[in-house]
Backbone as CSV, one residue per row, in Angstrom:
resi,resn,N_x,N_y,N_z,CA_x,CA_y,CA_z,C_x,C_y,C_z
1,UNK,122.170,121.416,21.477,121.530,120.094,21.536,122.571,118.988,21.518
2,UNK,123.534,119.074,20.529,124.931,118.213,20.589,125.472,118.012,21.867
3,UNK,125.802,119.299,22.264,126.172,118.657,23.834,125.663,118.707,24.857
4,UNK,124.406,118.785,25.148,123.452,117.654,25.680,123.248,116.786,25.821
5,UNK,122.894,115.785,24.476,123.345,114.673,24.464,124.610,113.751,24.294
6,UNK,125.499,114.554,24.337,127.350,114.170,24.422,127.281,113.675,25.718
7,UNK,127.046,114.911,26.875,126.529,114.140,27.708,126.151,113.391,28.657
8,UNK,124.868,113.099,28.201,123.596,111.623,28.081,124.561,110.452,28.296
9,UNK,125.512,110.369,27.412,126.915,109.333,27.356,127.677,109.280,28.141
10,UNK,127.976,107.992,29.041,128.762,107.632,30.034,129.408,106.603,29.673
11,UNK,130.529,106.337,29.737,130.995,105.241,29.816,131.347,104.661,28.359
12,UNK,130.988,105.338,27.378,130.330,104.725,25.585,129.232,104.076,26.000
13,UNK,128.347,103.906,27.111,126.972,103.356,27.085,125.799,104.395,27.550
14,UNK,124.227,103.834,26.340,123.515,105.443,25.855,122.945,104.849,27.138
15,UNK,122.059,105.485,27.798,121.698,105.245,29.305,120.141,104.796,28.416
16,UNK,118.638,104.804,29.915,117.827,104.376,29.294,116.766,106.368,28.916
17,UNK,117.419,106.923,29.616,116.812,108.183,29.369,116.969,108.544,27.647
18,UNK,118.532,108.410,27.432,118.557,108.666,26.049,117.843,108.022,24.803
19,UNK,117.780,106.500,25.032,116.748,105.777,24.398,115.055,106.114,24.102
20,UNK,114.870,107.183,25.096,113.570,107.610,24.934,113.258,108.711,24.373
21,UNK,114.715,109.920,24.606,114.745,111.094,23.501,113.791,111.242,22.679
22,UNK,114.130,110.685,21.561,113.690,110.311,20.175,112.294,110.306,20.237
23,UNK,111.965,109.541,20.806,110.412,109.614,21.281,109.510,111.135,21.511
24,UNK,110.092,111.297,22.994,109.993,112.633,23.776,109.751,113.540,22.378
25,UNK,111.138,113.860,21.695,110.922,114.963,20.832,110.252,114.667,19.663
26,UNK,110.087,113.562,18.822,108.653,113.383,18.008,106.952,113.993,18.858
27,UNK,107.020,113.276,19.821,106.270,114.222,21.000,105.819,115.414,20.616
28,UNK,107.164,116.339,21.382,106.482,117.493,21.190,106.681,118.184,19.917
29,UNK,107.592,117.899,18.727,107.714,118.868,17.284,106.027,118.252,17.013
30,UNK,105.595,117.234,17.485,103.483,116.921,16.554,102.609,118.205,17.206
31,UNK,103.063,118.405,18.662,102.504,119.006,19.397,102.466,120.522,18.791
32,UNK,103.425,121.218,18.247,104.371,122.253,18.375,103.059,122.455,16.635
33,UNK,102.947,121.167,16.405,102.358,121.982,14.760,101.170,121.412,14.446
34,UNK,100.491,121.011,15.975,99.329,120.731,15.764,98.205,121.797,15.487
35,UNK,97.397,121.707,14.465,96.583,123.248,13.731,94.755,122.227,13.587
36,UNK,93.955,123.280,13.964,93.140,123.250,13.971,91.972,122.841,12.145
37,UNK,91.809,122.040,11.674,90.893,121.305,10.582,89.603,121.113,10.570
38,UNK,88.845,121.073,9.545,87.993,121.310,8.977,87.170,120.071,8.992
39,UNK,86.305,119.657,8.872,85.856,118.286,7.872,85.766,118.172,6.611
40,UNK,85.852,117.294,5.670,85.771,117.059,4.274,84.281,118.019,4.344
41,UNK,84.024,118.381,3.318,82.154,119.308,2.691,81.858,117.882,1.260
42,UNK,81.340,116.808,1.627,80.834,115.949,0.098,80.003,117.411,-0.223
43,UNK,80.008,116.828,-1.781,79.555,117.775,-2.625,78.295,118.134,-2.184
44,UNK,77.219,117.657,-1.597,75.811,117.713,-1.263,75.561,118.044,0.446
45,UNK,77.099,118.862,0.589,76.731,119.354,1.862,76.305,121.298,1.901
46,UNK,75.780,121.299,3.193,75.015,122.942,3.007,76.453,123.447,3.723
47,UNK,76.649,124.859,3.478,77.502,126.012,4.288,76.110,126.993,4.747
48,UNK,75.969,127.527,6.033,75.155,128.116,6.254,75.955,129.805,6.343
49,UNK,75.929,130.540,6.042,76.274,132.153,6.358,75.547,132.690,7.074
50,UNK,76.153,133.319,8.493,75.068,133.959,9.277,75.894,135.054,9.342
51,UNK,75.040,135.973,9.466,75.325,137.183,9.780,74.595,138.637,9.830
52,UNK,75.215,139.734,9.391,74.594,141.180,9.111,74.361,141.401,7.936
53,UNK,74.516,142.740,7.745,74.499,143.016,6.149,75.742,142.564,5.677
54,UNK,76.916,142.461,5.996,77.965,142.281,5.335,77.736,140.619,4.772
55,UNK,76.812,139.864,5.318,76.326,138.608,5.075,75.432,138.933,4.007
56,UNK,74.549,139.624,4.067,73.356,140.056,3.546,74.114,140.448,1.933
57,UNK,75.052,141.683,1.941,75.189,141.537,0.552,75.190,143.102,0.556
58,UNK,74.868,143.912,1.697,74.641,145.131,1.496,75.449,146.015,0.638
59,UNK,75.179,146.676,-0.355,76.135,147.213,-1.416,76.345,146.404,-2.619
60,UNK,75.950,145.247,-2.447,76.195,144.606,-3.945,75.239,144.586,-4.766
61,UNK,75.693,144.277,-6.182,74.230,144.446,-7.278,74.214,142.676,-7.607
62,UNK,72.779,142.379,-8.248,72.443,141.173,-8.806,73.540,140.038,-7.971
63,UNK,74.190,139.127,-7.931,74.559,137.964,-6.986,75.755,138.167,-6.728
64,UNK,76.036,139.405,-6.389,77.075,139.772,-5.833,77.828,139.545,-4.323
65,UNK,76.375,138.898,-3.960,76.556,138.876,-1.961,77.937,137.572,-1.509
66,UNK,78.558,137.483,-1.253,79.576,136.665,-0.330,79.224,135.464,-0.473
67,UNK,77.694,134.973,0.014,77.674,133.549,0.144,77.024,133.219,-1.392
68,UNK,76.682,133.965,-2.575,76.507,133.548,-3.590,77.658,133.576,-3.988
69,UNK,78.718,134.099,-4.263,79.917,134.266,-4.555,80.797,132.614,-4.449
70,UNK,80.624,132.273,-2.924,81.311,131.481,-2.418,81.222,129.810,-2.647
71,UNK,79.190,129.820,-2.678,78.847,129.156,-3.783,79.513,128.354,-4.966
72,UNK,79.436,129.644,-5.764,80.051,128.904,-6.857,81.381,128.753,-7.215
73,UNK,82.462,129.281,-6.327,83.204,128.816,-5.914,84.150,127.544,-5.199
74,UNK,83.243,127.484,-4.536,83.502,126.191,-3.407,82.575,124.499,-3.886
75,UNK,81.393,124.814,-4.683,80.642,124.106,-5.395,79.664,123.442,-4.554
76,UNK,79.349,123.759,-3.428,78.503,123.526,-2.047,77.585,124.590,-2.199
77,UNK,76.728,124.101,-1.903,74.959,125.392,-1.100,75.318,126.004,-0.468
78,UNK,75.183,127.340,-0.150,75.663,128.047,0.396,74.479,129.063,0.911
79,UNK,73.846,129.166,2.095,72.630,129.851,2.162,72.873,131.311,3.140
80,UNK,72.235,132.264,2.252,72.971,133.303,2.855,71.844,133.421,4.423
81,UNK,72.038,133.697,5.004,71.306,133.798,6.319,71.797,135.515,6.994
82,UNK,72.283,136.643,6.030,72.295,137.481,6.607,71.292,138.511,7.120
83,UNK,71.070,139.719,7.620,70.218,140.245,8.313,70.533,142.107,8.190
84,UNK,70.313,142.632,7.424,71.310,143.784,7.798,70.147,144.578,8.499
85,UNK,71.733,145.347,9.838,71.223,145.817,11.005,71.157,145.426,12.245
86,UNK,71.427,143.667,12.050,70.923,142.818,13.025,72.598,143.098,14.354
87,UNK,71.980,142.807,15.598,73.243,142.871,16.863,73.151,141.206,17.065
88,UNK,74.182,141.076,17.897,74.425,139.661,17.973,72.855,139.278,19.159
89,UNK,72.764,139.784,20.195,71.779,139.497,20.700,70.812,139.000,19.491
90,UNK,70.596,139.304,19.119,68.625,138.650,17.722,69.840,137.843,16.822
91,UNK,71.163,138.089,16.817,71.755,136.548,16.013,71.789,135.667,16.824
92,UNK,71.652,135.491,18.425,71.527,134.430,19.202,70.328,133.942,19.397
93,UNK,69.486,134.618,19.224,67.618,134.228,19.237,67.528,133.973,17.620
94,UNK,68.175,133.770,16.643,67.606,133.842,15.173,68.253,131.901,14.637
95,UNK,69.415,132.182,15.155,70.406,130.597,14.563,69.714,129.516,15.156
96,UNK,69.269,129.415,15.884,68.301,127.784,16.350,67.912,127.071,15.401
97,UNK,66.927,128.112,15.061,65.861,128.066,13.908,66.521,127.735,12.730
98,UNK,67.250,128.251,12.140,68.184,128.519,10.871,69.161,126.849,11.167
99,UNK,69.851,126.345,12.146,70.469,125.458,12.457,69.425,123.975,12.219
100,UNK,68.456,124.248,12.504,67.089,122.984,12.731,67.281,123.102,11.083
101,UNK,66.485,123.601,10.510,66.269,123.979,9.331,67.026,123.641,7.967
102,UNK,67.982,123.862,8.413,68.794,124.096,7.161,70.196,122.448,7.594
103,UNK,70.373,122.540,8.954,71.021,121.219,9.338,72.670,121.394,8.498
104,UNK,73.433,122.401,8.653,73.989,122.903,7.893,75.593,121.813,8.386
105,UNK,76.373,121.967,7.848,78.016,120.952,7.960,78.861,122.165,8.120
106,UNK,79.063,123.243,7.972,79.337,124.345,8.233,79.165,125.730,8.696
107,UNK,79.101,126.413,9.696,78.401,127.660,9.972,79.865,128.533,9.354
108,UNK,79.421,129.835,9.252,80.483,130.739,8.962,79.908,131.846,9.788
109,UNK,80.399,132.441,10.408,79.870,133.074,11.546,80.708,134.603,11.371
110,UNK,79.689,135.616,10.764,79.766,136.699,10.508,79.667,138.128,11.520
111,UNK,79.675,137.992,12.448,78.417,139.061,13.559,79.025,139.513,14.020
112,UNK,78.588,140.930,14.643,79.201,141.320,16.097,79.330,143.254,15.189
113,UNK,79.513,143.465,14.011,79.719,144.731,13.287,78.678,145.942,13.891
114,UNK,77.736,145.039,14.109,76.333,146.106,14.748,76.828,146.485,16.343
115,UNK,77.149,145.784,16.916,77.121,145.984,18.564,78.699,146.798,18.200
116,UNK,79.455,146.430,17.645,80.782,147.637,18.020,80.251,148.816,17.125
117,UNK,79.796,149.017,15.952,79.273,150.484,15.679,78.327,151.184,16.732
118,UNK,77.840,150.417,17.209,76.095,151.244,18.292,77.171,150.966,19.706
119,UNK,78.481,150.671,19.903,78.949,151.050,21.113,78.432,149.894,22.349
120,UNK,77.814,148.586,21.409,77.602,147.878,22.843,78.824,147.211,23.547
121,UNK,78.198,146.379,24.485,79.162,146.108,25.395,79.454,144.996,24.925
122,UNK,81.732,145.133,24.424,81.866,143.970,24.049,82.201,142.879,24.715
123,UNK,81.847,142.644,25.958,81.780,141.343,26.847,80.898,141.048,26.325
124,UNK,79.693,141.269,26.247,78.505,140.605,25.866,77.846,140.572,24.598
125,UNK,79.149,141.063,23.560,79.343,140.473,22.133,79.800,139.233,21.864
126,UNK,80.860,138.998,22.887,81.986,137.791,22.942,81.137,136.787,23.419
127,UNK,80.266,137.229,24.661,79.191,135.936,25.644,78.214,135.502,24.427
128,UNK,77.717,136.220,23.655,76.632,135.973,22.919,77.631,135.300,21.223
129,UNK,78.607,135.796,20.800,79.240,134.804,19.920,79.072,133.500,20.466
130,UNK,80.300,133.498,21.577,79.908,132.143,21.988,79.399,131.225,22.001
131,UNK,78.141,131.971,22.535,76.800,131.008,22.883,76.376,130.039,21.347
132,UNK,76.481,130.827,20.957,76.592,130.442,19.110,77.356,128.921,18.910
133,UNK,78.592,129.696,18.820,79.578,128.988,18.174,79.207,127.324,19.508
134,UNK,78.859,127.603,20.374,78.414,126.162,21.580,77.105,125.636,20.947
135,UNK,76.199,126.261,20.038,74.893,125.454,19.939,75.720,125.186,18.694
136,UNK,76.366,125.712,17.496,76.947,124.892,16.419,77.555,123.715,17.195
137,UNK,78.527,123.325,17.937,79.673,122.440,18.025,78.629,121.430,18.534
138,UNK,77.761,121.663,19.961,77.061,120.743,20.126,76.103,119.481,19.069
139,UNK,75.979,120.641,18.350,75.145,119.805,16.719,76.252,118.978,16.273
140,UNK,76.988,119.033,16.194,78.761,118.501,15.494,78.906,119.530,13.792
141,UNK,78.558,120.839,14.279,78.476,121.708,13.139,79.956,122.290,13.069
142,UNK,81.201,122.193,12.379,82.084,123.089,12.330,81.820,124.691,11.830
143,UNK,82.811,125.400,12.615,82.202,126.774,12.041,83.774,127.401,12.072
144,UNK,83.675,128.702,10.996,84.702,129.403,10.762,83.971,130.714,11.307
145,UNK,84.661,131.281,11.964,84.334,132.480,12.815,85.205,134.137,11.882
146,UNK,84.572,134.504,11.259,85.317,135.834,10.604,84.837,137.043,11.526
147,UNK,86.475,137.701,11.439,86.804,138.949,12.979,86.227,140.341,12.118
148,UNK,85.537,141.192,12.646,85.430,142.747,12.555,85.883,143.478,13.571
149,UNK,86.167,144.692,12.525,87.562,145.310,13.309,86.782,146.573,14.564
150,UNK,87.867,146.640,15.069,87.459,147.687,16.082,86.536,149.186,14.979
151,UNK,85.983,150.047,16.143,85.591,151.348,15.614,86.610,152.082,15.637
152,UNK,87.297,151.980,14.953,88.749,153.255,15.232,88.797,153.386,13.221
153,UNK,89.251,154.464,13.190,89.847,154.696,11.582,91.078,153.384,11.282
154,UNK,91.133,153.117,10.312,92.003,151.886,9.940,92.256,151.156,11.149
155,UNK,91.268,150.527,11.543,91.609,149.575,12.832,91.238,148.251,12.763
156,UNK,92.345,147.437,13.281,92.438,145.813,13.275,91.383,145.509,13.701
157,UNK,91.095,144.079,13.728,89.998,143.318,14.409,90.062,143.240,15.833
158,UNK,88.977,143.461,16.208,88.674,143.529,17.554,89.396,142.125,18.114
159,UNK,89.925,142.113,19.398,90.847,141.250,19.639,89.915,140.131,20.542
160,UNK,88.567,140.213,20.778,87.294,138.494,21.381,87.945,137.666,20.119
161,UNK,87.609,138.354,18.710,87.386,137.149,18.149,88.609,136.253,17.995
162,UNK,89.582,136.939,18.117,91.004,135.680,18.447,90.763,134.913,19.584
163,UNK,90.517,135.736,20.570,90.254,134.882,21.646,89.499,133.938,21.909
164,UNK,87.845,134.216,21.024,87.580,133.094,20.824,87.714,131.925,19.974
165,UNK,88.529,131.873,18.984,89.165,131.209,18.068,90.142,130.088,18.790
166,UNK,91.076,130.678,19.863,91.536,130.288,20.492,90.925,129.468,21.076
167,UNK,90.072,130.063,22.162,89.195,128.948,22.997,88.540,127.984,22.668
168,UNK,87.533,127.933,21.462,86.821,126.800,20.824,87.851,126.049,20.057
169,UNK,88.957,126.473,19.888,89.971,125.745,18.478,88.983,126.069,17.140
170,UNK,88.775,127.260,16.610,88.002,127.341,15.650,89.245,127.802,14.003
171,UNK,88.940,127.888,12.950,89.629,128.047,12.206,89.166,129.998,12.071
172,UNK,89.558,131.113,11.880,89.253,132.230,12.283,89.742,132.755,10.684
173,UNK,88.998,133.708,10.004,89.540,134.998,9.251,89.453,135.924,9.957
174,UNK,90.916,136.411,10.456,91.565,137.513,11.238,91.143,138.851,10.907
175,UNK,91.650,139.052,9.420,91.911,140.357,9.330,91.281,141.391,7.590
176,UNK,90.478,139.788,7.086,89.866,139.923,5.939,88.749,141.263,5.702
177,UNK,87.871,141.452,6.602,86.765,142.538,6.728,88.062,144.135,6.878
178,UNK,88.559,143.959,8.242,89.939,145.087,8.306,90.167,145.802,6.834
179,UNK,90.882,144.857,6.128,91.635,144.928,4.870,90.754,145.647,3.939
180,UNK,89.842,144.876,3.964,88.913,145.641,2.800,88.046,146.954,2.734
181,UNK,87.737,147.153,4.314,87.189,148.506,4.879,87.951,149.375,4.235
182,UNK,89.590,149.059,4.452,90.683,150.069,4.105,91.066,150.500,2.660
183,UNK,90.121,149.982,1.818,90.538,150.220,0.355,89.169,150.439,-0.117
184,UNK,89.254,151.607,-0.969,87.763,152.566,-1.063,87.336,151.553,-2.299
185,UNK,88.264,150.646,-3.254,87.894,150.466,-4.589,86.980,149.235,-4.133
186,UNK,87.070,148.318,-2.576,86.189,147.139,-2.693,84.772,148.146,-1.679
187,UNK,84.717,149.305,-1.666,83.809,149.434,-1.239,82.302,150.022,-1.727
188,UNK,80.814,150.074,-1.340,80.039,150.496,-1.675,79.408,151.744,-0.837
189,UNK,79.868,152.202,0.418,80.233,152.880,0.865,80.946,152.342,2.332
190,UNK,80.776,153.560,3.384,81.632,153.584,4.453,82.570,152.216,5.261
191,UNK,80.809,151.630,5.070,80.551,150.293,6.171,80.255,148.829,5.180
192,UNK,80.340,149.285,3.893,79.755,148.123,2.803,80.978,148.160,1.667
193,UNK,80.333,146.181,1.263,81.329,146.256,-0.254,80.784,146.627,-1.620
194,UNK,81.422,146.639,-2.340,80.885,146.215,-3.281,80.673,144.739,-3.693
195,UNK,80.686,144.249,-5.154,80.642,142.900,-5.570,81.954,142.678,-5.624
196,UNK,82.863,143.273,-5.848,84.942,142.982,-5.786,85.004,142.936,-4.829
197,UNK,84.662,143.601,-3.501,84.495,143.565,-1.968,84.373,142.163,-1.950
198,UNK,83.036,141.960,-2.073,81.999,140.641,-1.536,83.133,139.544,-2.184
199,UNK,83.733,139.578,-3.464,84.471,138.447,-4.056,85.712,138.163,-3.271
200,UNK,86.169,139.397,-2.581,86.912,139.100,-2.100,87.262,138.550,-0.674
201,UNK,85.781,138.682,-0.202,85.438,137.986,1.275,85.602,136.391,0.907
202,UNK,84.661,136.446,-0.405,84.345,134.909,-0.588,85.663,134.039,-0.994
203,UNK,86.351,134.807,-2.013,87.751,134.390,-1.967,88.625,133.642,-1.238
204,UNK,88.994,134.244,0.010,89.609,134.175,1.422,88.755,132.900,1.895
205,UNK,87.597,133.258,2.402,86.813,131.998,2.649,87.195,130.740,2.078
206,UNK,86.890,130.673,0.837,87.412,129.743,-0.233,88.817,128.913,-0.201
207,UNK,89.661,129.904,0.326,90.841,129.553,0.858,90.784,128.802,1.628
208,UNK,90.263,129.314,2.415,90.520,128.331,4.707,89.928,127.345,4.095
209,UNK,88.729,126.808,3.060,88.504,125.726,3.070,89.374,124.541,2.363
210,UNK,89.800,125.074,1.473,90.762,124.338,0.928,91.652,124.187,1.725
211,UNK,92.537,125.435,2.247,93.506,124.618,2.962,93.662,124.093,4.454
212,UNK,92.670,124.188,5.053,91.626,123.078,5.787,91.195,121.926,5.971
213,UNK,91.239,121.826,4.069,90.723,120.366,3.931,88.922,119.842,3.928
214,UNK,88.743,120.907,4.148,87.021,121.279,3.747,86.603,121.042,2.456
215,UNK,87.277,121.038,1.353,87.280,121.068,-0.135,88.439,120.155,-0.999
């Protein structure tokens, strides 16, 4: 970079290109660390949870489920809206309703676990997230999109939901569901948590909002 601009220098006089440098590269280092944010949650705002059973709570005892967890955590309403069993298709016919309703400042967007266990087609897991995450934004609803992992034994998250993270600019938990599948002590069985499971979904969650700026 030094002699680059060594140079820029002719004569001992800075030309008018060099005068603008400074500029230019404030430019792009904003560009380079520009990250995707949250909105403030005032205390009297709703978080809506949509999802499957892993929304639902499946495996946990008494208020063990994720979005009770997260609740009292985060100090916001938190309404669980899970479904266990449900494929994203009937989560794209179900959130309208749930969105009117509840008029939520946050979606957290859980889905898609049913269509990769039953082998559907994940183009039209990703088309039908989507469609979602477009009737939230249109509302001016922010949403955090959490990834489930491929069907393979210890396997990462299926690689739509980065992609769509990417595409909407959404704030994403990558690899949180992954992690915990892989350790028998947060589980209630194969496909479920327990309540240390569920705390520890809500946990993470808890996180992105804070450091987000959601909280």
């Amino acid at each position: 970079m030094r002699g680059i601009i060594a140079k820029l220098f002719i004569n001992g006089r800075r030309p008018a290109l060099l005068s603008a440098l400074p500029l230019a590269l404030l430019f792009l280092l904003s560009g380079c660390s520009e990250q995707v944010e949250l909105r403030f949650l005032p205390p009297d705002s709703t978080i809506l949870a949509f999802g499957d059973s892993l929304t639902q709570g499946v495996g946990s005892t008494g208020d063990g489920d994720y979005p009770h967890q997260l609740q009292q955590l985060s100090g916001r309403k938190v309404i669980n809206a899970g479904i266990s069993g449900e494929v994203s298709a009937e989560g794209l016919q179900r959130l309208p309703e749930l969105l009117t309703q509840y008029q939520p400042a946050l979606l957290i967007l859980l889905e898609g676990g049913n269509d990769i266990l039953r082998n559907r087609d994940k183009a039209q897991l990703k088309q039908n997230l989507a469609q979602m995450i477009e009737l939230a934004q249109r509302q001016n609803i922010d949403v955090i999109l959490v990834a489930v992992p491929e069907k393979k034994l210890f396997s990462d998250s299926a690689p739509l939901y980065r992609e769509l993270a990417e595409e909407y600019q959404l704030i994403i938990e990558p690899e949180i569901i992954a992690e915990l599948l892989r350790n028998s002590q947060y589980k209630s069985d194969p496909i479920h948590f327990n309540n240390q499971g569920y705390q520890q979904l809500a946990i993470r969650i808890n996180n992105l909002l804070i450091d987000h700026n959601a909280l």
